[in-house]
C-alpha positions in Angstrom: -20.5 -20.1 -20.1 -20.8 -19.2 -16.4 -21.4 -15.4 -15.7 -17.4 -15.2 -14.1 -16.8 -17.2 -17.4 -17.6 -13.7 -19.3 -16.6 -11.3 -17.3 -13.0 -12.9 -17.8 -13.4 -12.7 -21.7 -14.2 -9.3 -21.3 -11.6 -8.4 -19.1 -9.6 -9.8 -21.4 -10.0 -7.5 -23.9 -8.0 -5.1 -22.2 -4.6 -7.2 -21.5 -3.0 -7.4 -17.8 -1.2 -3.6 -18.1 -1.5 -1.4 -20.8 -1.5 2.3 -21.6 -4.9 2.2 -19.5 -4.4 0.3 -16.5 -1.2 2.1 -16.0 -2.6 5.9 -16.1 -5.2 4.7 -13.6 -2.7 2.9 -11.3 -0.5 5.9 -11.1 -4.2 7.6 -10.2 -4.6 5.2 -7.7 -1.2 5.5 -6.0 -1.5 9.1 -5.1 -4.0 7.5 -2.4 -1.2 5.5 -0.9 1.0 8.4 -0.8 -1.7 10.6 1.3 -2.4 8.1 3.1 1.4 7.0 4.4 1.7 11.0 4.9 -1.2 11.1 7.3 -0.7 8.5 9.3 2.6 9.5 10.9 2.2 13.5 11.1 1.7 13.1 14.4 5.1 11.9 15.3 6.5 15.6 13.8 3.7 17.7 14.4 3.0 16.1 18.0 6.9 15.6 19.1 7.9 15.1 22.6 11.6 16.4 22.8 14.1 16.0 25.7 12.6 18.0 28.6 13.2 19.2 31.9 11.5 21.1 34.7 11.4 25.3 34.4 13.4 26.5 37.2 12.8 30.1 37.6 14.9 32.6 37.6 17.6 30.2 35.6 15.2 29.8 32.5 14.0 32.7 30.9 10.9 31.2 29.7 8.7 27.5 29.8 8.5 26.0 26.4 11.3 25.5 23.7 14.6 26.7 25.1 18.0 25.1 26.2 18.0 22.6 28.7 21.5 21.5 29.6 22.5 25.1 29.7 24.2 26.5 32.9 25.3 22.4 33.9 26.8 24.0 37.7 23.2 25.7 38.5 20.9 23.1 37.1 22.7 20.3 39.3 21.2 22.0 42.6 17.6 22.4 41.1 17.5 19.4 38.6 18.2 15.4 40.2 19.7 13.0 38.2 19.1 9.5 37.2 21.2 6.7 37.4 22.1 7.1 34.2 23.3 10.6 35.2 21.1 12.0 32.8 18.8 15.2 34.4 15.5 13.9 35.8 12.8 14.5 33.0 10.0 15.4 35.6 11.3 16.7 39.3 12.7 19.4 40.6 15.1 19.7 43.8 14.5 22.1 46.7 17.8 23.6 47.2 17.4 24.1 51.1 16.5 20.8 51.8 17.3 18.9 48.8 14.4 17.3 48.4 12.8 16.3 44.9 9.0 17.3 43.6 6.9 17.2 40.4 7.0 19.8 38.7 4.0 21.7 36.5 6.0 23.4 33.6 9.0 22.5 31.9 11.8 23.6 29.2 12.0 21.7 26.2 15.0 20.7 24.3 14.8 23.6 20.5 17.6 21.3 19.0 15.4 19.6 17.1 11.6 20.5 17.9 11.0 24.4 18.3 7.2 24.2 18.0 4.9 20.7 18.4 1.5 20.1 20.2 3.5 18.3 23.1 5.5 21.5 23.5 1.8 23.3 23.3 0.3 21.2 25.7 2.8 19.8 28.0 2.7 16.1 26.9 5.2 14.9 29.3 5.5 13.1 32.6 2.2 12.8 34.3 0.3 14.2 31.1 2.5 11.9 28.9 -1.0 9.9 28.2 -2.4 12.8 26.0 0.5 12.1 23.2 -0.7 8.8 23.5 -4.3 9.1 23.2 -3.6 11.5 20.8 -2.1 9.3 18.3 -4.4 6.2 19.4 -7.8 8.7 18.5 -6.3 8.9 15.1 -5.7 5.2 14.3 -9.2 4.4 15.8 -10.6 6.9 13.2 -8.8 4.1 10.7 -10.3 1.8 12.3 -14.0 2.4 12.1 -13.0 3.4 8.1 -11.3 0.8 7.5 -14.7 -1.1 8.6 -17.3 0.8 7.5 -16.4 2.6 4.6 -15.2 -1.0 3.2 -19.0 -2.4 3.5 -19.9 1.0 2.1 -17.1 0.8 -0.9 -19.2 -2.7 -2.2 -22.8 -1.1 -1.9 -22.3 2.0 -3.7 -19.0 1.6 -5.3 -15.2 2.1 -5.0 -15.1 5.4 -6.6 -17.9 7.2 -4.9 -16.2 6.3 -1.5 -12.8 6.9 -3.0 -13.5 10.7 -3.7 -15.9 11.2 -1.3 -13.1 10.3 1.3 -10.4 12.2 -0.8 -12.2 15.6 0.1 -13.2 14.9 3.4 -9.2 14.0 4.0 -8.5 17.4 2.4 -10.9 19.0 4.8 -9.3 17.7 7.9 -6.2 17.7 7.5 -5.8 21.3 7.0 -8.8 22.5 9.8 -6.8 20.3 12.7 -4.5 22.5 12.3 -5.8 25.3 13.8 -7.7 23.4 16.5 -6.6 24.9 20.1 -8.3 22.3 22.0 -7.3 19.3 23.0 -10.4 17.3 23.4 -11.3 18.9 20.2 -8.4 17.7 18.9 -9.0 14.3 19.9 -12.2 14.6 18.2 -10.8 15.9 14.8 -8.1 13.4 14.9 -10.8 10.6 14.7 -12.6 12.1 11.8 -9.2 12.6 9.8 -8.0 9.1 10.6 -11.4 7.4 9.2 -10.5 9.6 5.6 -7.0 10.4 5.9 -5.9 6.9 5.7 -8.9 4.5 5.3 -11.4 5.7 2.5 -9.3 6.1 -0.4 -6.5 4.2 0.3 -8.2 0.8 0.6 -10.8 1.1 -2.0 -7.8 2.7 -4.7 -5.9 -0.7 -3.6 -8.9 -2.8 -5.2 -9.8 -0.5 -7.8 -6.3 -1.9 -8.9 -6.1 -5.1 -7.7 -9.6 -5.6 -9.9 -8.2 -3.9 -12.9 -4.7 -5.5 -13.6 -4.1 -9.1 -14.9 -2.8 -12.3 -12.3 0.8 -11.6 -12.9 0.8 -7.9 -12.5 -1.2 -7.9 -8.9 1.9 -8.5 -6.8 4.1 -6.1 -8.3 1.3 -3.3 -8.3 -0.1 -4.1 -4.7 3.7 -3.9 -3.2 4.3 -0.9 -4.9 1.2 0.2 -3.4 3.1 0.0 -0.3 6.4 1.3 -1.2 4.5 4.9 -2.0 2.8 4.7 0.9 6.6 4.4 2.5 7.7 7.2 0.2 4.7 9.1 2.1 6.5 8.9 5.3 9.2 10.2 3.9 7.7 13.1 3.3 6.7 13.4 6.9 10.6 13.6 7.7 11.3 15.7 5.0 8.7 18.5 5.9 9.3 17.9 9.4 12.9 18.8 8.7 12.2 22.1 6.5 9.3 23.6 8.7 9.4 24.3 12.1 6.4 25.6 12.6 3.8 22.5 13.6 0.6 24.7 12.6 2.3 25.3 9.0 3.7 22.1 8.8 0.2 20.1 9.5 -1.3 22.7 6.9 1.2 21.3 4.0 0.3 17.6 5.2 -3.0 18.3 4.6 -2.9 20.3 1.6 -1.2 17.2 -0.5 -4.8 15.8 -0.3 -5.1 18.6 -3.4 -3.4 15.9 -5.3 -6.4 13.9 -5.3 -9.0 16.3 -6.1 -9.4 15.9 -9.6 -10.0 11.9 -9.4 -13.9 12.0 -10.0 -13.1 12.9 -13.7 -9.5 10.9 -13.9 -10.9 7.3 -12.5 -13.4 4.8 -13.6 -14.9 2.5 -11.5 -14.3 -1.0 -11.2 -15.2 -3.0 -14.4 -15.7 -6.0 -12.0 -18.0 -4.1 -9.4 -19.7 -2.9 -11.8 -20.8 -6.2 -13.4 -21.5 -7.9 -10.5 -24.0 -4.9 -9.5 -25.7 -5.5 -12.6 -24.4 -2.2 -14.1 -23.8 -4.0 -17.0 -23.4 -1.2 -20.2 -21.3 1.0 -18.0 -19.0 -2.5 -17.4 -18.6 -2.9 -20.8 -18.0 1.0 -21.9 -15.3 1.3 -19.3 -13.9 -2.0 -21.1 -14.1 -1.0 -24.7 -12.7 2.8 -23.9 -9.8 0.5 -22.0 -9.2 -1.7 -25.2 -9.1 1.6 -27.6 -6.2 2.9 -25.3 -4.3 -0.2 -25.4 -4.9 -0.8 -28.8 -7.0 -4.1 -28.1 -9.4 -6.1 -29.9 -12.8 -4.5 -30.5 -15.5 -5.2 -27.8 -18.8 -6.4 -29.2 -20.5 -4.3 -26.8 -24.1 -5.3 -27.8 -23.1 -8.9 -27.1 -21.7 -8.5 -23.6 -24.3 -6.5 -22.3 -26.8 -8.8 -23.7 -24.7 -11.8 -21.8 -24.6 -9.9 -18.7 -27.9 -8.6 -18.5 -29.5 -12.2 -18.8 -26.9 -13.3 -15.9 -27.9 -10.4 -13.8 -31.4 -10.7 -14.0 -31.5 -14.5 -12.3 -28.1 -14.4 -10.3 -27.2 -10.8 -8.6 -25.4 -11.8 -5.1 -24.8 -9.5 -2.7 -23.0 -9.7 0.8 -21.7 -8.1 3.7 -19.6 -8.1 6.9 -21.1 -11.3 8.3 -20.9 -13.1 5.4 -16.8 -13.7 6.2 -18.4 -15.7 9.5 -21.1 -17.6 8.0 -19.7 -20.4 6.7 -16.4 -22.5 8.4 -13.9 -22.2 6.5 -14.4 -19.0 5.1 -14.5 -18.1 8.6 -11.0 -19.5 9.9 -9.3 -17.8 7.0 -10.7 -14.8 8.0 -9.6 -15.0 11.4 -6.3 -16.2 10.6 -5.7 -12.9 8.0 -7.1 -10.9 10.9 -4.7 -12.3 13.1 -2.0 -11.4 11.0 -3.4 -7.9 9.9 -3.4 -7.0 13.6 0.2 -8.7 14.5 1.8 -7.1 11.3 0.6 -3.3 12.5 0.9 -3.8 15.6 5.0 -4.4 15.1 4.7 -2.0 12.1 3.9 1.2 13.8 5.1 -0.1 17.4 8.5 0.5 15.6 7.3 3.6 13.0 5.9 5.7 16.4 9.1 5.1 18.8 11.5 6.7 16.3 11.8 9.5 18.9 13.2 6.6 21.4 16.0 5.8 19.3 19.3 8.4 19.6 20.4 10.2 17.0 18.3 13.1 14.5 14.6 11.8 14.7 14.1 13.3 11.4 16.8 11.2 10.1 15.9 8.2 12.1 12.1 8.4 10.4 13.7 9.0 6.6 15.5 6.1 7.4 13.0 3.6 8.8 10.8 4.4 5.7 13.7 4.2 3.0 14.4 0.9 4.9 11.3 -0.7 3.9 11.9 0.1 0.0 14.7 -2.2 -0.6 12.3 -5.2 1.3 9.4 -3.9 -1.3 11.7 -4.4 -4.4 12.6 -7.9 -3.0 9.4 -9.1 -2.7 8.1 -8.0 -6.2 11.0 -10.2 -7.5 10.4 -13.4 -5.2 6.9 -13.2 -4.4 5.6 -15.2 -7.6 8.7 -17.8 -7.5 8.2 -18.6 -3.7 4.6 -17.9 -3.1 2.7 -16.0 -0.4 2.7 -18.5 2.3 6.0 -19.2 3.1 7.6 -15.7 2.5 5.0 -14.1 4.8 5.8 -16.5 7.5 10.1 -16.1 7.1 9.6 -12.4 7.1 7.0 -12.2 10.2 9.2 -14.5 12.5 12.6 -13.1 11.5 10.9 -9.6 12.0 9.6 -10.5 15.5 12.9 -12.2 16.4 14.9 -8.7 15.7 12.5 -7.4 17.8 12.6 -9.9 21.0 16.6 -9.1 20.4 16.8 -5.6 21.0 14.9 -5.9 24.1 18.2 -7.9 25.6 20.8 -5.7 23.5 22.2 -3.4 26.3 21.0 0.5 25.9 24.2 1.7 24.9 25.1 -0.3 22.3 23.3 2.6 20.0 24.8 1.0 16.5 23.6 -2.4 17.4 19.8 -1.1 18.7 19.4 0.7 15.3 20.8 -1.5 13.0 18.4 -4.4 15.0 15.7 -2.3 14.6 16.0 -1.8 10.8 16.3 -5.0 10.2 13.2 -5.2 12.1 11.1 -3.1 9.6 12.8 -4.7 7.2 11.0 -7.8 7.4 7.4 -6.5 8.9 7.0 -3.9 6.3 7.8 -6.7 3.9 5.3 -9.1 5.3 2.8 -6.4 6.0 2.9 -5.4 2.1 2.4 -9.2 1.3 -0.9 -9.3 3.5 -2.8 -7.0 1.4 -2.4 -8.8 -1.5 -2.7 -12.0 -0.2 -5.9 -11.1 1.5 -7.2 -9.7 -1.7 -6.7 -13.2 -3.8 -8.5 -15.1 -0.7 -11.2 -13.4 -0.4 -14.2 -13.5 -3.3 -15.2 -10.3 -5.4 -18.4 -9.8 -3.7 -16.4 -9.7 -0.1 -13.5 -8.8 -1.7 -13.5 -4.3 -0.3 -15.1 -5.7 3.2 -12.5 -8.3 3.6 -9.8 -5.9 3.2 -11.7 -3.3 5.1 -11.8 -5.6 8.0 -8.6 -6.6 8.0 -7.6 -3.1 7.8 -9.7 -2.6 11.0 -8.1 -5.2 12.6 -4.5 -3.5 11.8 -5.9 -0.1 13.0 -6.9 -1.5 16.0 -3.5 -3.2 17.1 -2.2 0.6 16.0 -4.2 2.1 18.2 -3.6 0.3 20.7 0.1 0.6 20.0 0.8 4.0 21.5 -1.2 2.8 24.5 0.9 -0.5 25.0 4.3 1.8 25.1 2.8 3.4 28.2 3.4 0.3 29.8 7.5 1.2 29.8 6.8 2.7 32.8 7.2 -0.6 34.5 9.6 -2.4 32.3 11.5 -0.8 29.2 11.2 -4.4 27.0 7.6 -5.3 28.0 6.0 -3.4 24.8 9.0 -4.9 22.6 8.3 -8.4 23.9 4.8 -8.5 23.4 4.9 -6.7 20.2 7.5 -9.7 19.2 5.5 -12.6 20.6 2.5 -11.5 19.0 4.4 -11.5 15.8 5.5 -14.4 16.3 2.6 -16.9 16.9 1.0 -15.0 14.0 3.2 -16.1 11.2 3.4 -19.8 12.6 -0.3 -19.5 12.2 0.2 -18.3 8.6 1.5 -21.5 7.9 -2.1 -23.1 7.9 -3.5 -20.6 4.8 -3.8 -21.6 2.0 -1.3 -20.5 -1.2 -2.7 -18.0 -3.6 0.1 -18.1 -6.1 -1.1 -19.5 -9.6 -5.1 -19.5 -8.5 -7.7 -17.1 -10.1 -9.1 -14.8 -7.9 -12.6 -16.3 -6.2 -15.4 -14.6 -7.2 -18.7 -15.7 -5.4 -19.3 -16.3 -1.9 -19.2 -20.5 -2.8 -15.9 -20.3 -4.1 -14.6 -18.0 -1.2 -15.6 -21.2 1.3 -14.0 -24.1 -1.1 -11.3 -21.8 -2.4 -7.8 -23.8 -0.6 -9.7 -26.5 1.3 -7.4 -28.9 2.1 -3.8 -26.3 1.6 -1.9 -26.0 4.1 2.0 -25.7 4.2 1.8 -29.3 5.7 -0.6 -30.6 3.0 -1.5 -29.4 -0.5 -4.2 -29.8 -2.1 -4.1 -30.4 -6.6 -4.2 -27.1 -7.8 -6.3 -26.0 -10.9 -3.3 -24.1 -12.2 0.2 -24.6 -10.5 1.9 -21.4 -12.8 1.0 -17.3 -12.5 1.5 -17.4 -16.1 -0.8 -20.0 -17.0 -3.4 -18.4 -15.0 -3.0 -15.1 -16.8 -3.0 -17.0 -20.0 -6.7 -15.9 -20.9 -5.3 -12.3 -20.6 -2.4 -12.7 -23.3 -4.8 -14.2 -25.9 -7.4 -12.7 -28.2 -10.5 -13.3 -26.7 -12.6 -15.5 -29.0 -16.6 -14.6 -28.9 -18.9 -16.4 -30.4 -21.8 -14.4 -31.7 -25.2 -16.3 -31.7 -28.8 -14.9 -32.2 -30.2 -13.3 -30.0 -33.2 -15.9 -29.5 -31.4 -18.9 -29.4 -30.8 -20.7 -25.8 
């Protein structure tokens, strides 16, 4: 019996989802929920109302105030646009009537009294700060995602998971009080690496490794769907507190909720055993069974079967190990691909809520509580239609919404919206798919670094997003049509993965090259199991062991 052959029997022991993997998964979702909650507090706590320019001796003060006030005395001060809207950034000079930038400016209190734009004047030709702003942030995600996935295999899912869980804590509440910008920029890094990357990606294995086959899809979307419900809370708080220094100081404070983990969590069974931590494997295992009323766990047995394994096959790997070999390597390029497109649409629509009319808090609760009903959909298709095909329907319908409200006209409101919706619909959908489809390509012993990469790639297309929208300036639909095309080539290219559905999860670096050679959704390979339920079979049996002495070969 081959050392995964084992580790399968003694996962076994402990079912697909009982009393215990269910206590730990509700553990492990309180990460997702941070994490969704601080990865969009800068669209409250950083808002950029309506503005206009101060014109003295009309306004009684720069900041949050009234800005279509006295219409008859702000027509000679203010220009208009062609849309005869006031002119966001110039002001007229009554005795000639010409136009100038301006270098303070009255922002609209109907929404927004109090944000760091209103602070620091994040409009017209200081509009980049918002932007960098929010791009520092994600590129703090980025270099977790990267680095503290590598780090999550070394020394263990757990240790990163709490170690980033009070770090999280720490920033989120200090950037609060942070009167800099450049220091803010700074902070905002350090908060995105733990706020959204550390524990969220390693509590994300920690369950993928601990639930059977047939429970991984419905446990890794719901992974998703509390991440969403974490953005709701962003509208919801944004909508009670007014205050941006109190409200980023209750963001941060949820990160209490994951304080306690280091004695609520275990580590991963399957980490374990593959870093030769064979009795602590096995404990974790037998405690599991007790709780779920299991068969008993011949402890002595395992750890003597492990411990022989260990001592003449330990792997280990890293980051380059996703490269070294060919087709390991164009799977990993293709998921990185679609990791970037999918965030990149993802947040290119989550960040611009503020461009779309209506109440922005509404607008936000809305484009969260839109990607629930798309969660719920997938968890009940996903294992009947398989990975590959409903990532790619939901990727180009997504991008196609897109590429149409960028030829919808401006005041069609309804239309825009609805369009939109739809929109996050489908990429949320296909962006929940992508983290458990990455996690049943890629082996164990790559399994945190693959998903830490591909993270990296989608915090990098989310950085950049903020960055991209800049580029309105020249042509309102160029960031929509590039987000959209993007989108768009991606899930064609998804067609040429392989399908997960029905497969057992790769374990060593070998099987994470041969793993779907051949499967493509042009060609299929024979499969070793074609049903999720015959895969999970081992799960739903007793596991049989057969006790020999301890000398024999």
């Amino acid at each position: 019996m081959s050392d995964e052959d084992d580790l399968e029997v003694l996962m076994a022991h402990i079912g697909e989802f009982g009393k215990y993997q269910f206590r730990q998964f509700l553990l492990h979702l309180l990460a997702a929920f941070t994490a969704g909650m601080h990865m969009l507090t800068l669209v409250t706590v950083a808002a950029v109302p309506d503005h206009r320019c101060y014109v003295p001796g009309l306004d009684t003060s720069v900041g949050s105030g009234v800005i279509n006030g006295n219409l008859t005395e702000l027509i000679v001060w203010i220009p208009t646009r062609e849309d005869g809207r006031f002119d966001s950034c110039k002001i007229l000079d009554p005795t000639n009537n010409e136009s100038s930038h301006c270098d303070s400016w009255v922002f609209d209190n109907t929404y927004y009294q109090s944000s760091r734009a209103i602070e620091w004047n994040f409009v017209c030709d200081r509009r980049w700060m918002s932007a960098v702003s929010q791009s520092s942030y994600m590129f703090g995600v980025f270099a977790g995602a990267v680095t503290l996935g590598s780090l999550a295999d070394s020394y263990g899912r757990k240790t990163i998971f709490y170690i980033s869980a009070l770090l999280q804590l720490f920033f989120g509440t200090t950037i609060a009080f942070v009167t800099n910008y450049y220091l803010f920029l700074a902070m905002s890094f350090f908060y995105g690496i733990f706020g959204s990357a550390g524990s969220y990606i390693t509590a994300f294995v920690l369950t993928m490794e601990l639930v059977g086959p047939s429970k991984r899809t419905a446990c890794g979307i719901l992974f998703q769907a509390t991440f969403a419900v974490g953005v709701v809370m962003v509208a919801v708080w944004g909508y009670m507190v007014k205050d941006h220094v109190t409200l980023q100081m209750i963001y941060g404070l949820h990160s209490l909720l994951l304080v306690g983990h280091w004695w609520l969590i275990d580590e991963s069974p399957r980490w374990l055993w593959f870093n030769g931590r064979i009795k602590e494997s096995v404990k974790i295992i037998e405690k599991a069974s007790k709780i779920n009323g299991g068969p008993t766990v011949d402890v002595a047995h395992f750890v003597s079967r492990g411990n022989a394994k260990s001592n003449t096959a330990k792997e280990s790997a890293g980051l380059a190990d996703l490269f070294r070999t060919p087709f390991l390597r164009k799977k990993t390029l293709n998921l990185a691909l679609n990791w970037f497109a999918n965030s990149l649409v993802y947040y290119g629509l989550s960040l611009n809520t503020g461009s779309l009319k209506g109440d922005p808090y509404f607008i936000l609760f809305v484009m969260a509580v839109v990607e629930l009903p798309g969660y719920f959909l997938t968890i009940l298709i996903l294992d009947k239609t398989g990975r590959r095909p409903l990532i790619c329907t939901f990727m180009i319908v997504g991008s196609v919404a897109c590429l149409c409200t960028a030829v919808i006209p401006p005041e069609s409101t309804t239309i825009i919206n609805s369009v939109v919706f739809l929109g996050k619909f489908c990429i949320s959908s296909s962006f929940a798919i992508i983290y458990n489809y990455s996690a049943e390509l890629f082996p164990t012993v790559l399994r945190n670094t693959g998903l830490g990469f591909g993270s990296m790639c989608a915090r990098f297309s989310a950085a950049l997003t903020p960055l991209i929208t800049l580029l309105d300036s020249f042509d309102k639909r160029f960031p929509t049509v590039l987000f959209a095309l993007v989108a768009l080539l991606s899930g064609f290219l998804t067609m040429f993965l392989p399908e997960t559905m029905g497969e057992p999860m790769p374990q060593s670096l070998q099987d994470g090259e041969t793993f779907g050679r051949g499967d493509t959704c042009f060609s299929t390979r024979s499969k070793r199991k074609s049903d999720p339920e015959e895969e999970a079979e081992i799960y739903k049996k007793p596991p049989k062991v057969e006790l020999k002495p301890m000398n024999s070969s």
